[in-house]
Rosetta silent file (secondary structure, phi, psi, omega in degrees, C-alpha in Angstrom):
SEQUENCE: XXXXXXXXXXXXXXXXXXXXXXXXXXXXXXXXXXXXXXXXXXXXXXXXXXXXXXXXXXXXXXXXXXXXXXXXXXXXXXXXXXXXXXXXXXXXXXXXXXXXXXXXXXXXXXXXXXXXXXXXXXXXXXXXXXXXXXXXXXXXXXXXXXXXXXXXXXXXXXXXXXXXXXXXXXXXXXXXXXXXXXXXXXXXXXXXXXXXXXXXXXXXXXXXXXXXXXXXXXXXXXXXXXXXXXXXXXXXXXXXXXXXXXXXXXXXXXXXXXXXXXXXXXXXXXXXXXXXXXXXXXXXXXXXXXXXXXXXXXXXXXXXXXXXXXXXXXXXXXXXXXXXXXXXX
SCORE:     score description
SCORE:     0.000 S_00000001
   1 L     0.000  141.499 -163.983   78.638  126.523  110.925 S_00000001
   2 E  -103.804  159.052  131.469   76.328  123.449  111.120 S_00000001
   3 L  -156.404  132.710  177.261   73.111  123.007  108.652 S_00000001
   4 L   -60.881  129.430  166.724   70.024  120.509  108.416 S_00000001
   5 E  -153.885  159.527 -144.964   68.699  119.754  105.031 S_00000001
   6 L  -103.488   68.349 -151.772   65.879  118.717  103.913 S_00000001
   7 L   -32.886  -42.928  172.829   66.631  116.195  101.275 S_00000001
   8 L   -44.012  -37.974 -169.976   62.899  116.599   99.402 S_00000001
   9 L  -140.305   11.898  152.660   63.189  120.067   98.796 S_00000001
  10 L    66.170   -0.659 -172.900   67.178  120.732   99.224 S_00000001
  11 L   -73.360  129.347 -175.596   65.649  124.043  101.839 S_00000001
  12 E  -116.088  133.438  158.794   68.637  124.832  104.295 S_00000001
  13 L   -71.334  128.496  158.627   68.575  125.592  108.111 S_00000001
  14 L  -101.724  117.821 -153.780   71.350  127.668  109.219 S_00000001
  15 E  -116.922  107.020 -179.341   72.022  126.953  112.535 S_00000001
  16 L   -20.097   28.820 -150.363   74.281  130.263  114.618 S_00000001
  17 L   176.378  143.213 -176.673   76.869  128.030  116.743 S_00000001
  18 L   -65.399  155.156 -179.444   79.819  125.613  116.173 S_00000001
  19 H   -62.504  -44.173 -152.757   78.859  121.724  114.903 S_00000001
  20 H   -63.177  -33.345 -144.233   81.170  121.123  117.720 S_00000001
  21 H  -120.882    1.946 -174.206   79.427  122.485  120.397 S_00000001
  22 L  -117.932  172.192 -161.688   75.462  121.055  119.545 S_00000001
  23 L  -107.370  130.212 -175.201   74.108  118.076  121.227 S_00000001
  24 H   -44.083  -57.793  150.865   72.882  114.849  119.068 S_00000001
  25 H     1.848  -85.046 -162.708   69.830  115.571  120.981 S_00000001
  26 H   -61.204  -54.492 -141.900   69.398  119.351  119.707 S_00000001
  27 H   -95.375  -12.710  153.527   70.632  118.137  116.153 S_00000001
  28 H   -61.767  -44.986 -167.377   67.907  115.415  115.946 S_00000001
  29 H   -95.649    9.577  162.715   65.294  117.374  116.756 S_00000001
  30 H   -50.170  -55.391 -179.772   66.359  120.244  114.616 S_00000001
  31 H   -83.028  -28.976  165.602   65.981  118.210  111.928 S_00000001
  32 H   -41.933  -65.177 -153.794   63.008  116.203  112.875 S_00000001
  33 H   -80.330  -29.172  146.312   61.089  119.508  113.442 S_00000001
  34 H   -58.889  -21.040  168.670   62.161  120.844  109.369 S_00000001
  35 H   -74.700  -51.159 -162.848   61.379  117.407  108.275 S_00000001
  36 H   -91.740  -38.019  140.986   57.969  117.385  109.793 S_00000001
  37 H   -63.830  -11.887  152.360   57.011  121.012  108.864 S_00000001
  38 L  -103.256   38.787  141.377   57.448  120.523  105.052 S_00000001
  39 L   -64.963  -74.786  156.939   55.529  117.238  105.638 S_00000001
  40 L   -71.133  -19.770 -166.841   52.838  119.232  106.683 S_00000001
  41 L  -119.553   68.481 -170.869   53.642  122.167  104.366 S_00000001
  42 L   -60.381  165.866  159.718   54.979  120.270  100.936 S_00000001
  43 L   -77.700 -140.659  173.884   56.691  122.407   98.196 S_00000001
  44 E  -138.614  164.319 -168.422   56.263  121.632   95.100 S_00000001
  45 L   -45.399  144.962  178.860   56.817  118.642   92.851 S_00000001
  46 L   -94.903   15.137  175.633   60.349  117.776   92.026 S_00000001
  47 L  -111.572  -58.974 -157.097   59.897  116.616   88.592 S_00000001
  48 L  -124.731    2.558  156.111   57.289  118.970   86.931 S_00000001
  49 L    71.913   11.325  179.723   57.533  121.695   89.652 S_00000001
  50 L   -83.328  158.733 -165.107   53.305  121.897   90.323 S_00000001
  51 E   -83.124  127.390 -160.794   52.320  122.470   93.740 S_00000001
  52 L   -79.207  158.321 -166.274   51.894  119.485   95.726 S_00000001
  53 L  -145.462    4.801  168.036   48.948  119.024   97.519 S_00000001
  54 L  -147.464  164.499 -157.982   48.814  116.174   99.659 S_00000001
  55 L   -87.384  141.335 -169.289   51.308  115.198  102.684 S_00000001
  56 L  -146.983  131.919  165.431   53.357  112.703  100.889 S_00000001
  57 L   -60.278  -19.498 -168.954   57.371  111.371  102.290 S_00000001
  58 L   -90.785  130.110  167.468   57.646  111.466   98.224 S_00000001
  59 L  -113.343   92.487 -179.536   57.867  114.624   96.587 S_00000001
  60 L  -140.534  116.809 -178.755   55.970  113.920   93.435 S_00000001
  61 L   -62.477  161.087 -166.044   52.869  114.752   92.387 S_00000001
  62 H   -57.864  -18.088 -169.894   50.313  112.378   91.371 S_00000001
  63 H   -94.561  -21.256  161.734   50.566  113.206   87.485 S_00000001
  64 H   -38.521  -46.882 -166.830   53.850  112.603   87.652 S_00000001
  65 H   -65.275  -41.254 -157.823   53.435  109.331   89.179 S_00000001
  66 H   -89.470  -44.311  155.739   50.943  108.584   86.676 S_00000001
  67 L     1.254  -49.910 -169.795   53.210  108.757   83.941 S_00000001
  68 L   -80.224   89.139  165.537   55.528  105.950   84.815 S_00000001
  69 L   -73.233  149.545  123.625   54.180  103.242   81.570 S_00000001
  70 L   -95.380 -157.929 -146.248   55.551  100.466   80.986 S_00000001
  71 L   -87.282  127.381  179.458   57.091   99.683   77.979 S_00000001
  72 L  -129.572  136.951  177.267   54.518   98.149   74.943 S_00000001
  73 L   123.081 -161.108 -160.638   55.611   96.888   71.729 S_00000001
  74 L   -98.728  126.852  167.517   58.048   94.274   70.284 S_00000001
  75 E  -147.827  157.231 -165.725   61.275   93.506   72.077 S_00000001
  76 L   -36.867  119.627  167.109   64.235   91.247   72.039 S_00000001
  77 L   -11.292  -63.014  174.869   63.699   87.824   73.331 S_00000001
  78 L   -73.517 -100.801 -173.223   67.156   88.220   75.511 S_00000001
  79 L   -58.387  -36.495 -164.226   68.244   91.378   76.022 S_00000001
  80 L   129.875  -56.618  174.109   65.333   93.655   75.732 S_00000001
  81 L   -33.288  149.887 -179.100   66.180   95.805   73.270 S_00000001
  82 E   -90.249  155.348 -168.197   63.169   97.204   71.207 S_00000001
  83 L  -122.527   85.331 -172.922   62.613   95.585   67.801 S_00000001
  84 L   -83.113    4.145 -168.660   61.663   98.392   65.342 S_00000001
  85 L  -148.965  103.574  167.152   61.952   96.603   61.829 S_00000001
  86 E  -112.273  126.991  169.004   61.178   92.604   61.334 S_00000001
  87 L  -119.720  139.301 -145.299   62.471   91.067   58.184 S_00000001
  88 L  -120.354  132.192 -168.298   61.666   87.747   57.324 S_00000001
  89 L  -101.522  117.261  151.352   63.863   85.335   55.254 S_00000001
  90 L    -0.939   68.372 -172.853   61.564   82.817   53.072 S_00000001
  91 L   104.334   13.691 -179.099   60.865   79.806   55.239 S_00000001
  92 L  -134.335  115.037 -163.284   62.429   80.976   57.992 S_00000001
  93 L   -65.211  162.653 -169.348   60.775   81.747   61.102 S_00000001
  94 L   -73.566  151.964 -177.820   61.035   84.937   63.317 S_00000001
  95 L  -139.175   11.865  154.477   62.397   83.936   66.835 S_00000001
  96 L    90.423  -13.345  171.592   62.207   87.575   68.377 S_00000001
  97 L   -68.714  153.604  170.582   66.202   88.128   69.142 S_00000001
  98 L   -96.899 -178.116 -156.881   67.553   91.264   67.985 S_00000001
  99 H   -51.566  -54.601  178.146   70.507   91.637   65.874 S_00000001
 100 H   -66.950  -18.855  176.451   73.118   91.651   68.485 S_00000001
 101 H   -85.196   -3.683 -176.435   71.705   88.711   70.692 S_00000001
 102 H  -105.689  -85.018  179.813   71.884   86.800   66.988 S_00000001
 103 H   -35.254 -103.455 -169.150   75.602   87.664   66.588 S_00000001
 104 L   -98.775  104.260 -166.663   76.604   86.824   70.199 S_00000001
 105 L   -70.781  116.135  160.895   73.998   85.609   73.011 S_00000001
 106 L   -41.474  154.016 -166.106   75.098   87.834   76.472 S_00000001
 107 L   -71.590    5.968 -157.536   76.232   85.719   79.358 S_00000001
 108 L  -126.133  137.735  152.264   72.010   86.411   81.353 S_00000001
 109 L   -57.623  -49.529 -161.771   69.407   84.536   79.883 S_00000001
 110 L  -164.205   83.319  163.114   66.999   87.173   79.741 S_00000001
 111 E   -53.262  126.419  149.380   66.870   91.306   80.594 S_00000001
 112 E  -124.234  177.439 -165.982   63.680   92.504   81.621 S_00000001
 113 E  -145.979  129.342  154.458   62.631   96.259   82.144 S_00000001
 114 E   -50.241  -65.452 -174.254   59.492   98.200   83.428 S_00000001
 115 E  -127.709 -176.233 -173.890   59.934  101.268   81.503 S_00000001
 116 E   -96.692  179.084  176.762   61.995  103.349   79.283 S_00000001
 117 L   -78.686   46.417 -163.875   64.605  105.558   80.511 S_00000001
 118 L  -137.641 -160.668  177.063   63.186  109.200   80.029 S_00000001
 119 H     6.807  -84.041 -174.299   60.848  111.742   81.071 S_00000001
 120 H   -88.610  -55.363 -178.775   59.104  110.877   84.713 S_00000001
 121 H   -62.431  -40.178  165.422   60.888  107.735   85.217 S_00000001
 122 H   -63.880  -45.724 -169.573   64.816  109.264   84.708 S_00000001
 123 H   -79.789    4.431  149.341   64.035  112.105   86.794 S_00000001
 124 H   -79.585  -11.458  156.916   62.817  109.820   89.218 S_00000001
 125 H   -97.756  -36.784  144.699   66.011  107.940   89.513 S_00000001
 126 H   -18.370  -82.305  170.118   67.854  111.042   89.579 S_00000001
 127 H   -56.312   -7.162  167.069   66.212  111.847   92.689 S_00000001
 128 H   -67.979  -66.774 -147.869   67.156  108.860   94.401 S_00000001
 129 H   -84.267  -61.076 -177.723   70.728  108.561   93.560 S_00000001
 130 L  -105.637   13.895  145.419   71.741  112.303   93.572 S_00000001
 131 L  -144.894   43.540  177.601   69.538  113.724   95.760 S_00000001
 132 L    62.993  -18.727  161.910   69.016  111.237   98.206 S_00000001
 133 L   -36.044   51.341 -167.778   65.211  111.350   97.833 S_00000001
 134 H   -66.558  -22.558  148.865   65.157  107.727   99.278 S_00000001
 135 H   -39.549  -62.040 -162.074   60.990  107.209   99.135 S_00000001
 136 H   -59.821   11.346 -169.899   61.664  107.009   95.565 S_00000001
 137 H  -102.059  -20.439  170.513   63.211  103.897   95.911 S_00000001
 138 L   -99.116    5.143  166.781   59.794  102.262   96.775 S_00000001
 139 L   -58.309  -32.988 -151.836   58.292  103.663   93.713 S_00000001
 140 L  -114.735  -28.085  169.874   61.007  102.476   91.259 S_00000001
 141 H   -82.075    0.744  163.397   60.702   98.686   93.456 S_00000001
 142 H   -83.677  -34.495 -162.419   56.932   98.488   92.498 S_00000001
 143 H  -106.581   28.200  147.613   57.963   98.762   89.112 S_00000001
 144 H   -63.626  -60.698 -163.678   61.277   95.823   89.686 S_00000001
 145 H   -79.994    2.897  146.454   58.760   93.498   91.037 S_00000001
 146 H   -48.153  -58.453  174.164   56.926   94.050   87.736 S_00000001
 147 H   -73.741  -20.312 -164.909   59.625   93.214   85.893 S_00000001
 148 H   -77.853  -56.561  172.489   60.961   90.479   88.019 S_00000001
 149 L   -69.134   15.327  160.397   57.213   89.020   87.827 S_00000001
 150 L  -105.699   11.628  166.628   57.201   89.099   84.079 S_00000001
 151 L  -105.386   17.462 -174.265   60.102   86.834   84.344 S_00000001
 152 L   -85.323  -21.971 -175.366   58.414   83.988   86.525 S_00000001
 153 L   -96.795   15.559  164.056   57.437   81.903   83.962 S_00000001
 154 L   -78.839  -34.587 -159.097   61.470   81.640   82.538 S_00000001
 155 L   -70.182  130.669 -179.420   62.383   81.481   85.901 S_00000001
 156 L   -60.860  146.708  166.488   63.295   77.631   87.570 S_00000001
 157 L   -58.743  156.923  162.025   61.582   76.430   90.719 S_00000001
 158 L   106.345  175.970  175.206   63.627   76.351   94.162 S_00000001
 159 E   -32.989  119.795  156.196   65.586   79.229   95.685 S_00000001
 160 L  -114.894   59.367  179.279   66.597   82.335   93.209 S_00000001
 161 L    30.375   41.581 -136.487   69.236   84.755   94.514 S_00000001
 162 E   -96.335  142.684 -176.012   68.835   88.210   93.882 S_00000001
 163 E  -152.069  123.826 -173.485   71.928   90.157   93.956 S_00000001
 164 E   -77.566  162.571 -162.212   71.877   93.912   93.397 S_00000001
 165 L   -91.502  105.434 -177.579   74.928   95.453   90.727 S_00000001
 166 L   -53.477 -164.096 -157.928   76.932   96.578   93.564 S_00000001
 167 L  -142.685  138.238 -177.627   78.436  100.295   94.234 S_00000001
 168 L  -100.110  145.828  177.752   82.067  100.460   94.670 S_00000001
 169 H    12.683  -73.303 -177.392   83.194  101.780   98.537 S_00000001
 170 H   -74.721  -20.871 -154.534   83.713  105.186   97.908 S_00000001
 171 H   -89.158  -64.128  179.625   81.155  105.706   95.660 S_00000001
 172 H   -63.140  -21.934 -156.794   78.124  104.247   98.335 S_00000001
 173 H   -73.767  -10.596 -174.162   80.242  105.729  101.090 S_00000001
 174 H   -75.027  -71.512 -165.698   79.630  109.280   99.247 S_00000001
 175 H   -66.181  -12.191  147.910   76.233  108.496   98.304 S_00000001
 176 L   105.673   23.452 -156.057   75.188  106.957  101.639 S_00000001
 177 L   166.703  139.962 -179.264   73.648  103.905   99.964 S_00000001
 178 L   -84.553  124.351 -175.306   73.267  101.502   97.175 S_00000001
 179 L   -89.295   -5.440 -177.834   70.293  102.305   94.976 S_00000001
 180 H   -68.953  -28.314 -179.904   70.151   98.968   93.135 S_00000001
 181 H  -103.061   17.479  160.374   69.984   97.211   97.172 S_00000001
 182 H  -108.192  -55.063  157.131   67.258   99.750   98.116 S_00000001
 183 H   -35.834  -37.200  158.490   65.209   98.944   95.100 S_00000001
 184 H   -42.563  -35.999 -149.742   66.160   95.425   95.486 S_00000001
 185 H  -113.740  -29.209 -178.141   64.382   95.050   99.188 S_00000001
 186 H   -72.068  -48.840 -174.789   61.154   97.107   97.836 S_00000001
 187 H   -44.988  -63.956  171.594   60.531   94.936   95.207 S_00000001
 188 H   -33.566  -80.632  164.869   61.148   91.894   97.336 S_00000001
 189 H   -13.873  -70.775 -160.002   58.419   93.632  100.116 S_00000001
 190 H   -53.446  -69.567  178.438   56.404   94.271   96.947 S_00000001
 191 H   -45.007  -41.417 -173.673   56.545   90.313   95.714 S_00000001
 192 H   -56.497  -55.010 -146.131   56.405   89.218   99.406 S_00000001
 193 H   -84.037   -9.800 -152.507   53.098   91.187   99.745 S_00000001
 194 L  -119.567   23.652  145.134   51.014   90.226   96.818 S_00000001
 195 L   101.087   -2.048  173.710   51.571   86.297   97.395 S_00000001
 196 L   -21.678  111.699 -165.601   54.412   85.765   94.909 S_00000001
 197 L   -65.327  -48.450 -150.671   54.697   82.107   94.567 S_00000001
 198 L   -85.119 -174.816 -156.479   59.165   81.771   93.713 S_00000001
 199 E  -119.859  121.352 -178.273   61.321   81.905   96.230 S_00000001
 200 L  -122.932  116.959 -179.624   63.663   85.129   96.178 S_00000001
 201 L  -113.297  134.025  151.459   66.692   85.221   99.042 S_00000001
 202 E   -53.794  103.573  158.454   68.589   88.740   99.007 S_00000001
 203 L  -109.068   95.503  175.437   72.371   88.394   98.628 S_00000001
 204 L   -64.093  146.756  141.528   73.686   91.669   99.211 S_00000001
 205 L   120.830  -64.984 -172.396   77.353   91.566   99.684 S_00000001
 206 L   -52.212  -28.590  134.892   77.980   88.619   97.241 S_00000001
 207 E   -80.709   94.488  170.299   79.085   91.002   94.398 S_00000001
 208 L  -120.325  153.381 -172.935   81.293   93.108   94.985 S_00000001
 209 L   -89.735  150.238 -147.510   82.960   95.831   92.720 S_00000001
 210 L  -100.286  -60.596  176.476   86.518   96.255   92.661 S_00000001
 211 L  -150.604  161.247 -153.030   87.664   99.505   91.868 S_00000001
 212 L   -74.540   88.693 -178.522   85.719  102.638   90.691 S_00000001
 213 L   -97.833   35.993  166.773   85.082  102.809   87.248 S_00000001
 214 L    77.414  179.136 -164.906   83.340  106.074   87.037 S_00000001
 215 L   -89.169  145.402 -169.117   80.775  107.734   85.391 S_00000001
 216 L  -123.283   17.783 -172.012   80.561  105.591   81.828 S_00000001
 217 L   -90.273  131.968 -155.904   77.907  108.599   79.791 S_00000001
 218 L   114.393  -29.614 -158.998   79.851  108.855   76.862 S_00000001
 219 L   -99.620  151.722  173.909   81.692  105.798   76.511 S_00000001
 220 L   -80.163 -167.208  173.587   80.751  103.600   73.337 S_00000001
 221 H   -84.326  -27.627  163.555   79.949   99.909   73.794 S_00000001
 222 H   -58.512  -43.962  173.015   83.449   98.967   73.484 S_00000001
 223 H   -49.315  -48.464 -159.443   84.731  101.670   75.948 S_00000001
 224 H   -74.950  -45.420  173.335   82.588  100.282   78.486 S_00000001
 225 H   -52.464  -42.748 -160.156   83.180   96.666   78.228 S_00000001
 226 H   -75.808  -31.660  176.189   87.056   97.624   78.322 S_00000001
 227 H   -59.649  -44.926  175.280   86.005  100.208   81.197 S_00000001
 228 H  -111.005    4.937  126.678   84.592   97.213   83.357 S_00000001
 229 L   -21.128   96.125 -179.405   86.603   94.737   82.789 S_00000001
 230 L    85.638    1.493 -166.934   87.602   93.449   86.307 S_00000001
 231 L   -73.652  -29.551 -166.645   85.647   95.689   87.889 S_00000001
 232 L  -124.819 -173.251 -171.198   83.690   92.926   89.607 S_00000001
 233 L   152.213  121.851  175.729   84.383   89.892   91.701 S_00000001
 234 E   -87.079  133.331  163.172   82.469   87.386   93.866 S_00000001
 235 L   -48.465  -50.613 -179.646   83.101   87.344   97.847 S_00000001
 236 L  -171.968  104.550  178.074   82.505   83.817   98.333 S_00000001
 237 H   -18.900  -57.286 -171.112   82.142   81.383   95.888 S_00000001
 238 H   -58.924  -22.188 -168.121   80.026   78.826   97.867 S_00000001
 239 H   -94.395    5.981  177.143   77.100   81.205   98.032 S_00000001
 240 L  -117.693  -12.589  167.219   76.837   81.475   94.212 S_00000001
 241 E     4.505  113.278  169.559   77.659   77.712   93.389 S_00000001
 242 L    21.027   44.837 -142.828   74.915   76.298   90.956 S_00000001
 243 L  -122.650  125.998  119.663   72.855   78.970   92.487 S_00000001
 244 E   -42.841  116.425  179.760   69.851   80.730   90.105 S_00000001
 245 E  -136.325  151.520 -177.629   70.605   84.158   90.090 S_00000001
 246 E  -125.187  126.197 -173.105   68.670   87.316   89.330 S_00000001
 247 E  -114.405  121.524 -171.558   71.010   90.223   88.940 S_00000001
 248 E  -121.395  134.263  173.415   69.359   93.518   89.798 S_00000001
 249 E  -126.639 -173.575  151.013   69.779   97.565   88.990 S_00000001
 250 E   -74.249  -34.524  159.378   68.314  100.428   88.585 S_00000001
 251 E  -132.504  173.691  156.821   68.668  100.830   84.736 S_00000001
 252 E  -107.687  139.318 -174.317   69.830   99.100   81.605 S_00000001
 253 L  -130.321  -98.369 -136.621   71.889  101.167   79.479 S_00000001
 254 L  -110.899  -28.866 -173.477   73.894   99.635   76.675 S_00000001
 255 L   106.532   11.199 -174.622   73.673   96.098   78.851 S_00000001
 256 H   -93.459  -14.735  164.276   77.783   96.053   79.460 S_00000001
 257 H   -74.038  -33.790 -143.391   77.210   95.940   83.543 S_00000001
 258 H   -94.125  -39.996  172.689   74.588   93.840   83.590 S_00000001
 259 H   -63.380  -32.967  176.625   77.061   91.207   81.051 S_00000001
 260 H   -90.104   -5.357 -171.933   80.161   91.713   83.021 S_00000001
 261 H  -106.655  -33.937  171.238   78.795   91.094   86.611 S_00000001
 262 H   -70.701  -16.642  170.793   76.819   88.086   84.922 S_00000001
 263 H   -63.257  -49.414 -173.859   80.119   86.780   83.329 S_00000001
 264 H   -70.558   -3.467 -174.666   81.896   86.999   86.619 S_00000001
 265 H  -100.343  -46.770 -157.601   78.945   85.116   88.560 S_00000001
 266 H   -80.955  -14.178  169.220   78.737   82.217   86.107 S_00000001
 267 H   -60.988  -33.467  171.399   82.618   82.137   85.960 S_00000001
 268 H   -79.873   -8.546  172.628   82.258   81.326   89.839 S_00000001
 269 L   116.555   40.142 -177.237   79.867   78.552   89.310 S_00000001
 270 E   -93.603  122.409 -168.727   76.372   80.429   88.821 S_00000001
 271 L   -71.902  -52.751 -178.489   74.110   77.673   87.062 S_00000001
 272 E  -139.794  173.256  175.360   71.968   80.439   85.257 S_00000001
 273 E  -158.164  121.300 -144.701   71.560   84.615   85.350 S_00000001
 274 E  -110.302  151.103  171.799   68.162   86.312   85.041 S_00000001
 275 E  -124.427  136.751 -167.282   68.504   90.374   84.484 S_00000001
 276 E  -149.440  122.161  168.827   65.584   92.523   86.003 S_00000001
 277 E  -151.024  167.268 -170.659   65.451   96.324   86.204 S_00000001
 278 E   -47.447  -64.702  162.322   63.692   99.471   86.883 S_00000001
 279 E  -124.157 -176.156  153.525   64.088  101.061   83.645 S_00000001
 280 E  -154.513  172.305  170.226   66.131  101.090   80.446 S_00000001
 281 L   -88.092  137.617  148.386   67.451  103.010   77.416 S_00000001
 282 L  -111.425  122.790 -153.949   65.870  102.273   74.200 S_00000001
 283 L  -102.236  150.220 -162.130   68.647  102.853   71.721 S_00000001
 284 L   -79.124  158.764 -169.127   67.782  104.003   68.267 S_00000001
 285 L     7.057   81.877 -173.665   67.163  101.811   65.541 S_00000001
 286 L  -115.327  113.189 -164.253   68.071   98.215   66.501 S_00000001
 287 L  -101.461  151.234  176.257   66.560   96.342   63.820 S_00000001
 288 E   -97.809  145.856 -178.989   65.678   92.502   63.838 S_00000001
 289 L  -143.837 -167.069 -174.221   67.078   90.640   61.162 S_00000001
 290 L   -97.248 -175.768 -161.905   67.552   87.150   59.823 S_00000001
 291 L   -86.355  163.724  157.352   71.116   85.469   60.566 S_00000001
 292 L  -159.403 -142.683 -176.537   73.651   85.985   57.960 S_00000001
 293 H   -66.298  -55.707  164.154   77.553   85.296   57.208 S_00000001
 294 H    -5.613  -49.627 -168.332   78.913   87.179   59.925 S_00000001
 295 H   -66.345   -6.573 -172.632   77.348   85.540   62.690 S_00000001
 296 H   -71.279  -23.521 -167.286   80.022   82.960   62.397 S_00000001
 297 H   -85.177  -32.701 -177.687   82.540   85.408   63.992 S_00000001
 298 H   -42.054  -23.709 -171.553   80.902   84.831   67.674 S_00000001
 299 H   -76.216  -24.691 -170.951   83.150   81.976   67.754 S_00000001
 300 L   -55.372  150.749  167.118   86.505   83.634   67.085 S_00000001
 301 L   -46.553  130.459  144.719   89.110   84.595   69.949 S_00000001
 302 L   130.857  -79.333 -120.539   89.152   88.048   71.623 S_00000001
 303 L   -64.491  141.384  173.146   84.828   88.443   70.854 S_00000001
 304 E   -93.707  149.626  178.446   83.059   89.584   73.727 S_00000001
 305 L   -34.647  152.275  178.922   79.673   88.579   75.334 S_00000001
 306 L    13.206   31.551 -167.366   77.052   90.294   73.790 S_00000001
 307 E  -155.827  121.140  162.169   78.977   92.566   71.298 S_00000001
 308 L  -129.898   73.597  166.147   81.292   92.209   68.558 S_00000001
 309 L   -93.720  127.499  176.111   81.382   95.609   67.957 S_00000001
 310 L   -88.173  158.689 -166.594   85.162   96.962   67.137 S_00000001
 311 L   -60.360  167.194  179.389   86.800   99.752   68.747 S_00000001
 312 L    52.580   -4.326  177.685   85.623  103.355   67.670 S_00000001
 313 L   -54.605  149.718  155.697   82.543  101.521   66.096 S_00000001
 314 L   -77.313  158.003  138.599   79.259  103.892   66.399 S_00000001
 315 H   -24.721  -45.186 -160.074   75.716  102.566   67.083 S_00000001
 316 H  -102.843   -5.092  163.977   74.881  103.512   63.638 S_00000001
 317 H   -89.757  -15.991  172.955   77.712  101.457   61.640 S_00000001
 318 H   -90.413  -18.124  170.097   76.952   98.347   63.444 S_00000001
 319 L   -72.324  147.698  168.376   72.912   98.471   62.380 S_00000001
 320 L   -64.522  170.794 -151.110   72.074   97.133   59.183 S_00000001
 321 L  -102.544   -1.257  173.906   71.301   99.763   56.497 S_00000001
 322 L   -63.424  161.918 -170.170   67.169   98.176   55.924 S_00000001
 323 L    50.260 -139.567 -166.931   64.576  100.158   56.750 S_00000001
 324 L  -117.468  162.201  178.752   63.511  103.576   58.275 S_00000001
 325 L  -111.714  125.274  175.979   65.566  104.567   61.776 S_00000001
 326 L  -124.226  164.058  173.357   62.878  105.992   64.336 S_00000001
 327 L  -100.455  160.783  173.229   63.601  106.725   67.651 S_00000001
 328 L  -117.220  160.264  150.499   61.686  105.182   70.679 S_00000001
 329 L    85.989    0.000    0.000   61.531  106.675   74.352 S_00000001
């Protein structure tokens, strides 16, 4: 048995007669003519489940839509990270990194983010990635070229690269598609359209991932660095040479993809690496602090890029013990 679906609203045609036996013809316009009657006839929203009311390719209603903030208040310098506590050492001024970008500075100059990683905006990446809901990709690349243009003035004149955090084979070959290089080309459209001054070239291709590391929810910050480790690799050297590069996803999580695919590009000869994505998690109470004896350990063998977190460490043994812990997002 053959059936057409409707990716927006998952509603299945069952169609009486072997797959074998129906003509590309018949099976286009099968689907054409269920695409184009819930077009005209929407469901209902796929986030907050209210009845939609205007013909839309997306299917999200406008309050949804309206939802998607981005992110206000104090955040890391570097990474990003939200800065819920500043303590100030006597004569010494604040310089906006958070704790962990003060222990070890990540191999990217600077993660940026629209929004956080919840409510409208996660279920809006959701529907991209696992149910194919591919409009949503120019939703979540309005708010890239947000972030990407709140990096212009770090960013150098001349050419910048953009190179989405690739998908390994099997993984896009499942999913039919990368969402970090769909998101990638709306933003770019998006930048293109509203007169963007820098110079952005798409390198698709130029990163590629190695082998499959899996779903990583769960893993600590340690797991994951050891989990992606090798994981990455550039295709051809000459095209990242002393090359500006802006490395792009759909979210920031803990920050251990976005550090290992920038380690492997400046290991190939990447002059600098800009980080710019749709959303991110804001992780609970990551407090800014002044420097203190510790910090001395970034230098030692073995410590990794933006972590010196030890195996089995938690989140909540590596924060300092000042202040109150609130959560954001």
């Amino acid at each position: 048995m053959w059936e057409a679906v409707f990716s927006s609203t998952g509603f299945r045609i069952r169609v009486a007669r072997p797959a074998a036996t129906i003509h590309a013809v018949v099976c286009w316009a099968e689907c054409a003519a269920a695409t184009l009657f819930f077009t005209l006839f929407p469901a209902d929203c796929r986030i907050c489940g209210s009845p939609l009311i205007k013909i839309s390719r997306l299917p999200v209603c406008n309050d949804c839509l309206h939802a998607l903030r981005p992110l206000t208040g104090s955040y890391c310098a570097i990474c990003g990270e939200a800065l819920l506590y500043a303590a100030k050492t006597a004569g010494q001024p604040l310089d906006g990194r958070c704790r962990l970008c003060r222990l070890a500075a990540p191999p990217f100059e600077r993660a940026v983010a629209y929004g956080s990683y919840d409510g409208a905006l996660r279920d809006l990446v959701h529907l991209l990635k696992f149910s194919q809901v591919r409009p949503a990709a120019q939703v979540l690349g309005r708010m890239l070229a947000e972030s990407i243009a709140a990096l212009d003035p770090s960013l150098p004149s001349g050419i910048i690269s953009v190179i989405p955090v690739p998908l390994h084979a099997h993984k896009q070959s499942q999913r039919g598609f990368n969402q970090a290089d769909l998101i990638a080309r709306a933003a770019l459209k998006q930048l293109s359209r509203s007169g963007h001054v820098k110079k952005f070239e798409l390198c698709a291709g130029a990163l590629v991932r190695l082998r499959d590391t899996g779903s990583q929810i769960g893993l600590t910050r340690h797991q994951r660095r050891q989990n992606l480790r090798g994981a990455f690799a550039v295709k051809d050297a000459t095209a990242i040479s002393n090359r500006n590069i802006l490395l792009v996803d759909d979210v920031y999580t803990t920050g251990a993809t976005a550090s290992e695919c920038a380690r492997v590009l400046r290991r190939a000869g990447a002059a600098r690496v800009w980080v710019a994505t749709a959303g991110r998690t804001l992780r609970v109470s990551n407090f800014f602090v002044e420097p203190d004896v510790s910090e001395g350990r970034d230098d030692e063998p073995g410590m990794t890029e933006h972590s010196m977190a030890e195996p089995g460490m938690t989140e909540a043994s590596r924060e300092p013990t000042i202040g109150i812990a609130t959560h954001v997002g």
